[in-house]
PDB file of N, H, CA, C and O in Angstrom:
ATOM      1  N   UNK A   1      46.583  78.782  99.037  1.00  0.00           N
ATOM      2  CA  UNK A   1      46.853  80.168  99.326  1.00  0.00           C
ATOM      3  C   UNK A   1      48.014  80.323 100.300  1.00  0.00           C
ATOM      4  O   UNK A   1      48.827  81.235 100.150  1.00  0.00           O
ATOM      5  N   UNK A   2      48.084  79.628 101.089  1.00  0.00           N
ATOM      6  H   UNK A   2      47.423  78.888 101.211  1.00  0.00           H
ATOM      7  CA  UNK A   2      49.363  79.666 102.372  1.00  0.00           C
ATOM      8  C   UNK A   2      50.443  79.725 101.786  1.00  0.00           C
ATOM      9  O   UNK A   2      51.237  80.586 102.165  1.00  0.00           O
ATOM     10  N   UNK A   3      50.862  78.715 100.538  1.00  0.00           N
ATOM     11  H   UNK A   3      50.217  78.015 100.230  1.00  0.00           H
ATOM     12  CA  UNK A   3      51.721  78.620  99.839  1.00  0.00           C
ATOM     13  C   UNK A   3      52.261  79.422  98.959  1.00  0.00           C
ATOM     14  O   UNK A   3      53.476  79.478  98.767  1.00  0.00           O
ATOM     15  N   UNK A   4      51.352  80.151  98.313  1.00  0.00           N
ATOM     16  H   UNK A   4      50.366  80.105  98.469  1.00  0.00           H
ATOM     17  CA  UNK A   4      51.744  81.531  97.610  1.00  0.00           C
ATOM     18  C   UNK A   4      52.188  82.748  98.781  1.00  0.00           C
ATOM     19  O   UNK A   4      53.112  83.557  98.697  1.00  0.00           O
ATOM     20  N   UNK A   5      51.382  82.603  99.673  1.00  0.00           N
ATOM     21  H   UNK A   5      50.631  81.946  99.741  1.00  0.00           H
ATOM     22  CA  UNK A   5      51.575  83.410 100.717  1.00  0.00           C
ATOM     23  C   UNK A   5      53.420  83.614 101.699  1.00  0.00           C
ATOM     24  O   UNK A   5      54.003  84.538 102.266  1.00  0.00           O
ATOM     25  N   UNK A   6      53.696  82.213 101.420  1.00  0.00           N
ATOM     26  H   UNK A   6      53.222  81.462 100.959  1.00  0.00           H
ATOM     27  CA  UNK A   6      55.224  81.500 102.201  1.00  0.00           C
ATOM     28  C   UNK A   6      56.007  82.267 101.126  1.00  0.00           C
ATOM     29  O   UNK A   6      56.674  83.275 101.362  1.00  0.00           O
ATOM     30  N   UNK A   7      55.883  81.778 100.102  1.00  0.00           N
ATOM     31  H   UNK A   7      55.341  80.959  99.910  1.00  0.00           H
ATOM     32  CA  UNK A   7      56.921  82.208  99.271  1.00  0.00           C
ATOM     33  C   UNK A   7      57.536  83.869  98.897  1.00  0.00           C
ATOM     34  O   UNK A   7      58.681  84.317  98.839  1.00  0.00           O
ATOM     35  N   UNK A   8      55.821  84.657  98.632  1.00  0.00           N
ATOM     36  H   UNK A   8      54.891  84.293  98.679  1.00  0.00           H
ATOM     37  CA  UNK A   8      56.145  85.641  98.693  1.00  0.00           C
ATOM     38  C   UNK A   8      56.887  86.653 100.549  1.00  0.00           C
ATOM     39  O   UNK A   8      57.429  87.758 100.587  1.00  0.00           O
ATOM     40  N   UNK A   9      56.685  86.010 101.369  1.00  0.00           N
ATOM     41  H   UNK A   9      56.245  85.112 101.339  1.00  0.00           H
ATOM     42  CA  UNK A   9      57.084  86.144 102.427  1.00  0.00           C
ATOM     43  C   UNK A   9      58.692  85.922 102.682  1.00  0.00           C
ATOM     44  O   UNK A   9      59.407  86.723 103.282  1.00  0.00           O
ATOM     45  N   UNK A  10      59.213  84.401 101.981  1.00  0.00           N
ATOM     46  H   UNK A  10      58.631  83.750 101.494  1.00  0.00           H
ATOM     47  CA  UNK A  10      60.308  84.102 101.786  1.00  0.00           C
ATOM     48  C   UNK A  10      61.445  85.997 100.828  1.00  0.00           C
ATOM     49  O   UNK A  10      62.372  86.781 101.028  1.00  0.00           O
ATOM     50  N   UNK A  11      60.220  85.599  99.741  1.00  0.00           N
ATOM     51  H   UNK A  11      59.466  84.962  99.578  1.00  0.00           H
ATOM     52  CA  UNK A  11      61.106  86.602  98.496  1.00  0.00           C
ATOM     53  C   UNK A  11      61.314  88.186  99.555  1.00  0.00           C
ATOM     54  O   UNK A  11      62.340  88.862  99.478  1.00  0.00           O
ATOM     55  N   UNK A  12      60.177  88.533 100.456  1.00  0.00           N
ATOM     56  H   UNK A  12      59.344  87.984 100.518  1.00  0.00           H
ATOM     57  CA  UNK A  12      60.109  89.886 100.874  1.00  0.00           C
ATOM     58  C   UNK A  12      61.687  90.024 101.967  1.00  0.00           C
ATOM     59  O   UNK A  12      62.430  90.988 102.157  1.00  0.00           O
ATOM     60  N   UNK A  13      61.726  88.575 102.517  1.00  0.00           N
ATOM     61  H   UNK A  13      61.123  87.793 102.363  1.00  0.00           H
ATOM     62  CA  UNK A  13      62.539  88.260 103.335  1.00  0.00           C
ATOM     63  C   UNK A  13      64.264  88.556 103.092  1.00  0.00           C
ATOM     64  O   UNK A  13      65.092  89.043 103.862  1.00  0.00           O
ATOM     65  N   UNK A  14      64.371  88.150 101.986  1.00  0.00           N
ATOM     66  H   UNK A  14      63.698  87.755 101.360  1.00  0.00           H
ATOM     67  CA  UNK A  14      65.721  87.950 100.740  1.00  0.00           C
ATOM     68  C   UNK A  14      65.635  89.541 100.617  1.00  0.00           C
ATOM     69  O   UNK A  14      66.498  90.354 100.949  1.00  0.00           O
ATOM     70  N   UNK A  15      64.546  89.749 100.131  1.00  0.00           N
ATOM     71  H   UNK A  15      63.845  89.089  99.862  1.00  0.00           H
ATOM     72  CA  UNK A  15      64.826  91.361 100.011  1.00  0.00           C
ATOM     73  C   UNK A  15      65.198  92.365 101.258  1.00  0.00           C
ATOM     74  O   UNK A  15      65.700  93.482 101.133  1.00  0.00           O
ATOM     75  N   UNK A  16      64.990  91.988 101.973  1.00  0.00           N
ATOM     76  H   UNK A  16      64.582  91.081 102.075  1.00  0.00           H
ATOM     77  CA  UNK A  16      65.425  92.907 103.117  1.00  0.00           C
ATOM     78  C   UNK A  16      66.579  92.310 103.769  1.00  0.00           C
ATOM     79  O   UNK A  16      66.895  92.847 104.831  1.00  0.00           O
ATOM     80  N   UNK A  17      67.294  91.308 103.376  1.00  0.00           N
ATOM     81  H   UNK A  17      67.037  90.872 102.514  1.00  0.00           H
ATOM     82  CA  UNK A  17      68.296  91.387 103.784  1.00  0.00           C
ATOM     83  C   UNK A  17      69.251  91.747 102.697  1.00  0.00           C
ATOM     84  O   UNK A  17      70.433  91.846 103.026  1.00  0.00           O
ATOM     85  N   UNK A  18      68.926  91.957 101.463  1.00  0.00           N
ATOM     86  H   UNK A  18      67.966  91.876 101.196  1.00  0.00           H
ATOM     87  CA  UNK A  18      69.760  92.597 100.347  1.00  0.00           C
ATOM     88  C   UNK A  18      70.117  93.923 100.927  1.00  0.00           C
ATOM     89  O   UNK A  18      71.136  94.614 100.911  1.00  0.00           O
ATOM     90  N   UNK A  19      68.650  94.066 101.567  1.00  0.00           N
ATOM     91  H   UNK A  19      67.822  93.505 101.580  1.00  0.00           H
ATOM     92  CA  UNK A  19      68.586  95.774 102.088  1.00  0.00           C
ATOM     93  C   UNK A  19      69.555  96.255 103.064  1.00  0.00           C
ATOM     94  O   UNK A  19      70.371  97.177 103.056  1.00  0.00           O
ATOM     95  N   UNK A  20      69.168  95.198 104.057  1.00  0.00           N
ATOM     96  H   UNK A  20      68.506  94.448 104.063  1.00  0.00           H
ATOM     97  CA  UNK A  20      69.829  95.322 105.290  1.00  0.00           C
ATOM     98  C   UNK A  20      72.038  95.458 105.149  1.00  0.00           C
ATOM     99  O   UNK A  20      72.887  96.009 105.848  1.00  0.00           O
ATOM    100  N   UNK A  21      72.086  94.655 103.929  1.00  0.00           N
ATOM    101  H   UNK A  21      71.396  94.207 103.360  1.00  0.00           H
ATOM    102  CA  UNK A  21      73.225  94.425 103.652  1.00  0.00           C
ATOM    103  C   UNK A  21      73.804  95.918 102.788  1.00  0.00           C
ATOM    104  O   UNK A  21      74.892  96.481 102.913  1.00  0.00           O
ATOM    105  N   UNK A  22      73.186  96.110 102.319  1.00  0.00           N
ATOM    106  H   UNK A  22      72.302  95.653 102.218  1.00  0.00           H
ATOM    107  CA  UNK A  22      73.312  97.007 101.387  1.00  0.00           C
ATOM    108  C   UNK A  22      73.474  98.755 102.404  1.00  0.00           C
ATOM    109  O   UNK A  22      74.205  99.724 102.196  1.00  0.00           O
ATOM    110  N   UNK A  23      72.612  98.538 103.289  1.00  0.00           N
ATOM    111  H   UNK A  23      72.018  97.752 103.458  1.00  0.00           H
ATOM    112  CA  UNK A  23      72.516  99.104 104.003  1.00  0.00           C
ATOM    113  C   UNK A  23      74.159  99.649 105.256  1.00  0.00           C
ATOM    114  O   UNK A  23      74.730 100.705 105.530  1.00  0.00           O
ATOM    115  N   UNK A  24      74.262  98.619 105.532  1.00  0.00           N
ATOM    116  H   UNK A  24      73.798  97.762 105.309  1.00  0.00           H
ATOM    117  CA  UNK A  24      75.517  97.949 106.232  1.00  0.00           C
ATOM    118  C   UNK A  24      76.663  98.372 106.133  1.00  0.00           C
ATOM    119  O   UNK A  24      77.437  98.841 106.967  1.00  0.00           O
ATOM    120  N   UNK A  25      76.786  98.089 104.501  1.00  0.00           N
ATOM    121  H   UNK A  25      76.157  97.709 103.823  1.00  0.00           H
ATOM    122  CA  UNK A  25      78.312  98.679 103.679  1.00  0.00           C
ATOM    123  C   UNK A  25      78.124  99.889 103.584  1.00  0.00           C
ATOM    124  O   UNK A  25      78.949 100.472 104.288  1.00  0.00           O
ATOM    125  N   UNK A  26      77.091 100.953 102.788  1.00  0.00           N
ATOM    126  H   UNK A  26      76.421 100.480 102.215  1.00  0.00           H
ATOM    127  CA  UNK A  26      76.825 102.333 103.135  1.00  0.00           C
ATOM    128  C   UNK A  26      77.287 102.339 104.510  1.00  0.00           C
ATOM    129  O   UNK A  26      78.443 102.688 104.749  1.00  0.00           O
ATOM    130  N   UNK A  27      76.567 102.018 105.355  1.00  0.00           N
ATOM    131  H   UNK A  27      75.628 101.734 105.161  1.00  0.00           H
ATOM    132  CA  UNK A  27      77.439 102.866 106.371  1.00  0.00           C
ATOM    133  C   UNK A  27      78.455 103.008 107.017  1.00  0.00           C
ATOM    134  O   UNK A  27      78.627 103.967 107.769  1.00  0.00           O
ATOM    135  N   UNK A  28      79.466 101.896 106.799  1.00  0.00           N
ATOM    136  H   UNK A  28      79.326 101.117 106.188  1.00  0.00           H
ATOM    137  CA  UNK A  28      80.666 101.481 106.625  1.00  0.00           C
ATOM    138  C   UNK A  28      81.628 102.102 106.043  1.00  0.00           C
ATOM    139  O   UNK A  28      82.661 102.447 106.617  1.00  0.00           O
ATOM    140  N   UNK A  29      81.340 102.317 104.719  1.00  0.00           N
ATOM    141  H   UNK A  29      80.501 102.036 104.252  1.00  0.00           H
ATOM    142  CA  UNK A  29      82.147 103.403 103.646  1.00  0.00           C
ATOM    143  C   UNK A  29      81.668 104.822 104.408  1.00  0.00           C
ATOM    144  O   UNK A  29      82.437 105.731 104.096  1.00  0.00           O
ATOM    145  N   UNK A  30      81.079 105.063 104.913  1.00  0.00           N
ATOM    146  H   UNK A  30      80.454 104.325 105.167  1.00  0.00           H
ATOM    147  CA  UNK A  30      80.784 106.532 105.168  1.00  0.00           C
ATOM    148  C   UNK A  30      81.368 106.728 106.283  1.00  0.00           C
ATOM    149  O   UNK A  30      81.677 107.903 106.484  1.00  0.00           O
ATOM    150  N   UNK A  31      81.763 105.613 107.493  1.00  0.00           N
ATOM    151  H   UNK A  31      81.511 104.659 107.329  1.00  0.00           H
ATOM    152  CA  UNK A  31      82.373 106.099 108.397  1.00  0.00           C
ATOM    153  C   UNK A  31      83.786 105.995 108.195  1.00  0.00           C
ATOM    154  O   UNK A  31      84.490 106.807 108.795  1.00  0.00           O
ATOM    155  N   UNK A  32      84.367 105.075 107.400  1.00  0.00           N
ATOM    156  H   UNK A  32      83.794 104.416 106.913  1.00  0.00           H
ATOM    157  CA  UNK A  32      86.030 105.314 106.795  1.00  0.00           C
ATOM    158  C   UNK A  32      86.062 106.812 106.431  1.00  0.00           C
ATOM    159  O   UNK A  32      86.775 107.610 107.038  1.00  0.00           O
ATOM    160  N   UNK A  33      85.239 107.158 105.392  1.00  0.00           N
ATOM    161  H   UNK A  33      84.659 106.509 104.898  1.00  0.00           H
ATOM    162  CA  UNK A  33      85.292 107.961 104.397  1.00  0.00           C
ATOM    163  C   UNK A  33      85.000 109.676 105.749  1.00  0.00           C
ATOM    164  O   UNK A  33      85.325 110.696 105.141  1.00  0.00           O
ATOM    165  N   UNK A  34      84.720 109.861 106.597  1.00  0.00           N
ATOM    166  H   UNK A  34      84.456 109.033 107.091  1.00  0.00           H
ATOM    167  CA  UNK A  34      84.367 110.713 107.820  1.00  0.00           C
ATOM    168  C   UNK A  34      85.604 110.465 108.874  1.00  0.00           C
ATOM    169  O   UNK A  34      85.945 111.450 109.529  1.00  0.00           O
ATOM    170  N   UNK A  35      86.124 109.545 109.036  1.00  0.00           N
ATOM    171  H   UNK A  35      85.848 108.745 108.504  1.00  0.00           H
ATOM    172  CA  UNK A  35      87.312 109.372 109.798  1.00  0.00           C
ATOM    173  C   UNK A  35      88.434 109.473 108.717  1.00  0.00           C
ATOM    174  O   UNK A  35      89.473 109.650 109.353  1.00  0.00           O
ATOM    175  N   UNK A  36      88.689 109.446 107.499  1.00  0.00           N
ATOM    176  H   UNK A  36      87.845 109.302 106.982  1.00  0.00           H
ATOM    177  CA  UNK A  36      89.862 110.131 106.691  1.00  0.00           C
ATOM    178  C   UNK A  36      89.600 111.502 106.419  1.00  0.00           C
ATOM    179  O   UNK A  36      90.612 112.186 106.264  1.00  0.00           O
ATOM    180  N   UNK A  37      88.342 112.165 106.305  1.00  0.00           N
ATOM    181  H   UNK A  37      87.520 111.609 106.431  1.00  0.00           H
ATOM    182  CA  UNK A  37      88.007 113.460 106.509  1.00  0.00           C
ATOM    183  C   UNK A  37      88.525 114.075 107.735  1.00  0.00           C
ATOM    184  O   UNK A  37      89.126 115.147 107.680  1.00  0.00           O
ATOM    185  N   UNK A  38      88.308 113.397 108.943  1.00  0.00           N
ATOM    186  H   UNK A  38      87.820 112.526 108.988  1.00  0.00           H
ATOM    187  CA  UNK A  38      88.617 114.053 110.306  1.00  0.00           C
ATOM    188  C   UNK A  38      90.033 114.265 110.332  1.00  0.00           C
ATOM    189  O   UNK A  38      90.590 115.334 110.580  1.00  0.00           O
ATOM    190  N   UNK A  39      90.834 112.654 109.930  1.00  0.00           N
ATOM    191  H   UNK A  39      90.382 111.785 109.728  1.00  0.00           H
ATOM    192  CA  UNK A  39      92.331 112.865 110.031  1.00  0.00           C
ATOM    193  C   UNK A  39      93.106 114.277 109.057  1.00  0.00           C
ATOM    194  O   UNK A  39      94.180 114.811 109.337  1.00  0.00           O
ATOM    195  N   UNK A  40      92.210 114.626 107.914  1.00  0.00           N
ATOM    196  H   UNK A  40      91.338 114.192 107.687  1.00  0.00           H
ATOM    197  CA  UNK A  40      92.766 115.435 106.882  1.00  0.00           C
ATOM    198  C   UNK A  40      92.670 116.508 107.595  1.00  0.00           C
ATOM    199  O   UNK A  40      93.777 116.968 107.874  1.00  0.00           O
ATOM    200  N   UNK A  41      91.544 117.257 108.118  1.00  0.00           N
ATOM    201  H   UNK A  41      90.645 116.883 107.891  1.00  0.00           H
ATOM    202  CA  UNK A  41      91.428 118.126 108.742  1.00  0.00           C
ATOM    203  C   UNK A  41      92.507 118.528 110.079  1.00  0.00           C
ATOM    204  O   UNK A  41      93.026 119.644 110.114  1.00  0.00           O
ATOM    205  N   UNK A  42      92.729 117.671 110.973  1.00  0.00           N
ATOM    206  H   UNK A  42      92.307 116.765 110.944  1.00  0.00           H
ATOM    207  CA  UNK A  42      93.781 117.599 111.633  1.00  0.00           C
ATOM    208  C   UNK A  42      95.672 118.024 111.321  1.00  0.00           C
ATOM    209  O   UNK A  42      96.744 118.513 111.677  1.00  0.00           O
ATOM    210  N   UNK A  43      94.960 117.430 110.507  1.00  0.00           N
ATOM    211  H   UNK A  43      94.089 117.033 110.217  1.00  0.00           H
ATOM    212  CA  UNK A  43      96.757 117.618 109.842  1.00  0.00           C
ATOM    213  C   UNK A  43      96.829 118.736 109.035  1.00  0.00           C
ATOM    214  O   UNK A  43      97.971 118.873 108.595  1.00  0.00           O
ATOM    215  N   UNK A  44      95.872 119.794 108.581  1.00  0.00           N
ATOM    216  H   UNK A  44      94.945 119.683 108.939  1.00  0.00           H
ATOM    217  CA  UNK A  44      95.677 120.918 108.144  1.00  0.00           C
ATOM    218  C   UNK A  44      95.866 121.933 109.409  1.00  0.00           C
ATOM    219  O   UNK A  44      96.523 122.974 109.445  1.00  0.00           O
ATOM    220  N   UNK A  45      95.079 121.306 110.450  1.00  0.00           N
ATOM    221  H   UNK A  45      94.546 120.461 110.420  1.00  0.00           H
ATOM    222  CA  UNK A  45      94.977 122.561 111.092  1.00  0.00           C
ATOM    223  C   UNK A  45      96.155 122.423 112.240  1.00  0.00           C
ATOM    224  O   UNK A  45      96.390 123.261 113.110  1.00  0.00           O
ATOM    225  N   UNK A  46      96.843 121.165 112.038  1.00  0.00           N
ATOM    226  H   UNK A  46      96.652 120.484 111.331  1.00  0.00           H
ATOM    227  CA  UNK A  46      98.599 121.052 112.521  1.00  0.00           C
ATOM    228  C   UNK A  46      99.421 121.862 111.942  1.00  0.00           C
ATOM    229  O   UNK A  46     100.437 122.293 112.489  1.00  0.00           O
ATOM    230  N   UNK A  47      99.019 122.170 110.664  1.00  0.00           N
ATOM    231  H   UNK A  47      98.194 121.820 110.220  1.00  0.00           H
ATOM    232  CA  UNK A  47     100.394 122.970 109.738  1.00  0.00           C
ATOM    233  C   UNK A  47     100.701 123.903 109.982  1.00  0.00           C
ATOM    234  O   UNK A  47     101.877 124.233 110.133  1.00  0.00           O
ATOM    235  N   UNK A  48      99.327 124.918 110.142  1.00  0.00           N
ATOM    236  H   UNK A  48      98.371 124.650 110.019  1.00  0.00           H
ATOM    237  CA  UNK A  48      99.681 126.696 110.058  1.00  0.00           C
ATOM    238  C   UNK A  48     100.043 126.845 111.521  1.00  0.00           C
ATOM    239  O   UNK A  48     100.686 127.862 111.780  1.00  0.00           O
ATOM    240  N   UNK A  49      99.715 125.910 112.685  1.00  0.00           N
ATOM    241  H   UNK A  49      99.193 125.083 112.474  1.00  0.00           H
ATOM    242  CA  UNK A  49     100.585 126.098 113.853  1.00  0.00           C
ATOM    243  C   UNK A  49     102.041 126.361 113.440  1.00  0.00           C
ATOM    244  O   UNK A  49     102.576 127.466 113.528  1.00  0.00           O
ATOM    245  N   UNK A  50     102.679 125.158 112.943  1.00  0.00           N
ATOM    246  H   UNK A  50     102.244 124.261 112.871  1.00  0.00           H
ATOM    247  CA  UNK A  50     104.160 124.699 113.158  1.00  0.00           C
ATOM    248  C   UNK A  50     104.589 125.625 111.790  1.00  0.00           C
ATOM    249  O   UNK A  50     105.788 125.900 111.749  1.00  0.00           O
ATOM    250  N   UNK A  51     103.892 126.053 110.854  1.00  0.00           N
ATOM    251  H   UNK A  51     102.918 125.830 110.888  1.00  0.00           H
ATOM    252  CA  UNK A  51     104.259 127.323 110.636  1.00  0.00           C
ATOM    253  C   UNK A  51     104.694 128.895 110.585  1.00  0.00           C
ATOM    254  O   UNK A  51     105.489 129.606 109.970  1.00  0.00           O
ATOM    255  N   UNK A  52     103.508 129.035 111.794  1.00  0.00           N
ATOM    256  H   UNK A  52     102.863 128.457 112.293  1.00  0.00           H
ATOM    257  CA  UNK A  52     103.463 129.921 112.427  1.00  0.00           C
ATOM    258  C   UNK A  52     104.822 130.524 113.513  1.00  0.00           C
ATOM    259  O   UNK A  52     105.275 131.641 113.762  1.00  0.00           O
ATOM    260  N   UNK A  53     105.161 129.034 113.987  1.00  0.00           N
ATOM    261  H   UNK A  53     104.792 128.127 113.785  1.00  0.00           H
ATOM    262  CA  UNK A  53     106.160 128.624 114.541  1.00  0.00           C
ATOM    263  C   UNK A  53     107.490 128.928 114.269  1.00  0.00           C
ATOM    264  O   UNK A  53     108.185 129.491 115.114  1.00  0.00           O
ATOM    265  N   UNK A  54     107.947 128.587 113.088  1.00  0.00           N
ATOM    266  H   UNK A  54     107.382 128.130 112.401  1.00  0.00           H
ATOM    267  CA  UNK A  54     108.660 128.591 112.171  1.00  0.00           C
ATOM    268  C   UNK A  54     109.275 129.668 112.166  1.00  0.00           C
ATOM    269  O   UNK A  54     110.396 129.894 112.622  1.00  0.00           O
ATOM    270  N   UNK A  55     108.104 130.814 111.317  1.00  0.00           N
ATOM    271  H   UNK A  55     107.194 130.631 110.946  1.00  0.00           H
ATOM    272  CA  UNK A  55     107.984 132.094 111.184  1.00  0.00           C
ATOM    273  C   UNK A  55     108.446 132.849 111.992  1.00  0.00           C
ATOM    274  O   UNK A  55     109.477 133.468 111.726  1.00  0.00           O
ATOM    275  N   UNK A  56     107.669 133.025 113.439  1.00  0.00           N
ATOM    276  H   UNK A  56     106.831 132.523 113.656  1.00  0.00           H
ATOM    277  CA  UNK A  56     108.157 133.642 114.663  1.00  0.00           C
ATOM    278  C   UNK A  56     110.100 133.322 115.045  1.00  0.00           C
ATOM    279  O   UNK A  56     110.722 134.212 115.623  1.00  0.00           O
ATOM    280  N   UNK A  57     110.767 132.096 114.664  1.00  0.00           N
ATOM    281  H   UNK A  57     110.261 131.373 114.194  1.00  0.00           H
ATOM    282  CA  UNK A  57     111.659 131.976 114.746  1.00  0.00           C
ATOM    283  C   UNK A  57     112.709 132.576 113.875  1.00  0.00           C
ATOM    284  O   UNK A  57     113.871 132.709 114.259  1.00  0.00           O
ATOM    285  N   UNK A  58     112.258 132.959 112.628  1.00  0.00           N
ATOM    286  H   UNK A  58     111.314 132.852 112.317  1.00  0.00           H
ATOM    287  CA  UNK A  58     112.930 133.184 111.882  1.00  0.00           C
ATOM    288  C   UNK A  58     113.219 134.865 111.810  1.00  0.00           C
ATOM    289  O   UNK A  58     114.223 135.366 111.302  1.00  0.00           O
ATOM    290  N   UNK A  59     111.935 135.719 112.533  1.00  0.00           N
ATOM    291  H   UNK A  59     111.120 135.312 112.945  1.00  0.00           H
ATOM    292  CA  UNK A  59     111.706 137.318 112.753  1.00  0.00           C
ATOM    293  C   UNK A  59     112.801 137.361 113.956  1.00  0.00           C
ATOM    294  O   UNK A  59     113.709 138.189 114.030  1.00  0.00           O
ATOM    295  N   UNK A  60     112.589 136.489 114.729  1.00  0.00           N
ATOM    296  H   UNK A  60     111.852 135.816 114.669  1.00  0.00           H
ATOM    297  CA  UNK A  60     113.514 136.781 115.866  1.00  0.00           C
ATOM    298  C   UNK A  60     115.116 136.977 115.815  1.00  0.00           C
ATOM    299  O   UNK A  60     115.648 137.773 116.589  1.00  0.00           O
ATOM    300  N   UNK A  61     115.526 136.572 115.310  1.00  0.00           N
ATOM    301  H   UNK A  61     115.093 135.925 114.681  1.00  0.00           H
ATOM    302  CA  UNK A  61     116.851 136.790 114.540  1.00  0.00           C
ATOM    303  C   UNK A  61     117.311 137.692 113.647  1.00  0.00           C
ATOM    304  O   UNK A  61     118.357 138.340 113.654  1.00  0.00           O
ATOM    305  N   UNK A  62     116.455 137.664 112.910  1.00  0.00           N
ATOM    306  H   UNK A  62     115.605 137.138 112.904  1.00  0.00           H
ATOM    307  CA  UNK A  62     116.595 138.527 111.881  1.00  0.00           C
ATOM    308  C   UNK A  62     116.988 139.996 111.927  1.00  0.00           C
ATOM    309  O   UNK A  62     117.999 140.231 111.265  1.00  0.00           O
ATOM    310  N   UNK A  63     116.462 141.014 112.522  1.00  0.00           N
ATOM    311  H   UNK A  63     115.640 140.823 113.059  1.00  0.00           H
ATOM    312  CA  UNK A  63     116.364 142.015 113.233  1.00  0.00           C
ATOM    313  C   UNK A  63     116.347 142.986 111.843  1.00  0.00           C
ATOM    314  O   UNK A  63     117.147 143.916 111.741  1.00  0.00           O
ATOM    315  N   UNK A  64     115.209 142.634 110.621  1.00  0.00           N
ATOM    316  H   UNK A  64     114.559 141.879 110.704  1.00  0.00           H
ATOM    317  CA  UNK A  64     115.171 143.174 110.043  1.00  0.00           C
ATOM    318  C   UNK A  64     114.106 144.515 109.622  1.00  0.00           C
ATOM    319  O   UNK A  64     113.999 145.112 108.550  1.00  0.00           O
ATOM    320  N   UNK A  65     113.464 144.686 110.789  1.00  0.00           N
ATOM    321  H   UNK A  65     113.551 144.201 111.659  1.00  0.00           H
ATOM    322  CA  UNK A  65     112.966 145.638 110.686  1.00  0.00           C
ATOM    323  C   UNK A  65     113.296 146.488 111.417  1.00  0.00           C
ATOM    324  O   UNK A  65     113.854 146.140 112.457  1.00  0.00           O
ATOM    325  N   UNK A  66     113.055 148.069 111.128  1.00  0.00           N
ATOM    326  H   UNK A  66     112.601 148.352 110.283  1.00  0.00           H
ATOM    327  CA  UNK A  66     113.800 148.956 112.346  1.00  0.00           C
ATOM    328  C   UNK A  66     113.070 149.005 113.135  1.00  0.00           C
ATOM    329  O   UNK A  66     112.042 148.337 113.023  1.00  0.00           O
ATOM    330  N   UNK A  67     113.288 149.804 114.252  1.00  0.00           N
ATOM    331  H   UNK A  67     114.124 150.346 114.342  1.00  0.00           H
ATOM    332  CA  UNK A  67     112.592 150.042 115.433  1.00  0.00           C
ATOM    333  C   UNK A  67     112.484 148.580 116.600  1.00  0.00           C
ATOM    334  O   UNK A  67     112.161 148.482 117.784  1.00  0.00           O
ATOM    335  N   UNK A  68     112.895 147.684 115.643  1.00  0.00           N
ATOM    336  H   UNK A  68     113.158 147.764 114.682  1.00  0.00           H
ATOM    337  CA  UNK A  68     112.670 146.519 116.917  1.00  0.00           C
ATOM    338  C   UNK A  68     114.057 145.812 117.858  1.00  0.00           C
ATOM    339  O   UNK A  68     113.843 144.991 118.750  1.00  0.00           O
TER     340      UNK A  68
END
């Protein structure tokens, strides 16, 4: 009985480190995949600044509306 007992202990063993591994890379890919999310976001919400930017430079000159 010990012996059936080892082995299946061995197999439960193998399995949880399939798990553990498996486990590992999930969370690995998810934190790349959350830090290229963060960078995207960044650089979105960089644009409509230096747009904005842009814009304001280009009214200032212009003097195409009356009254201003």
């Amino acid at each position: 009985m010990t012996g059936e007992h080892d082995k299946g202990g061995q197999a439960g063993a193998r399995v949880k480190d399939s798990r553990q591994d498996r486990l590992k890379l999930a969370l690995r890919e998810n934190l790349k995949r959350r830090k290229s999310q963060a960078r995207g976001r960044e650089d979105v919400a960089s644009e409509p600044a230096q747009a904005s930017l842009e814009d304001a430079s280009r009214d200032d000159g212009g003097g195409s509306e009356p009254g201003r």
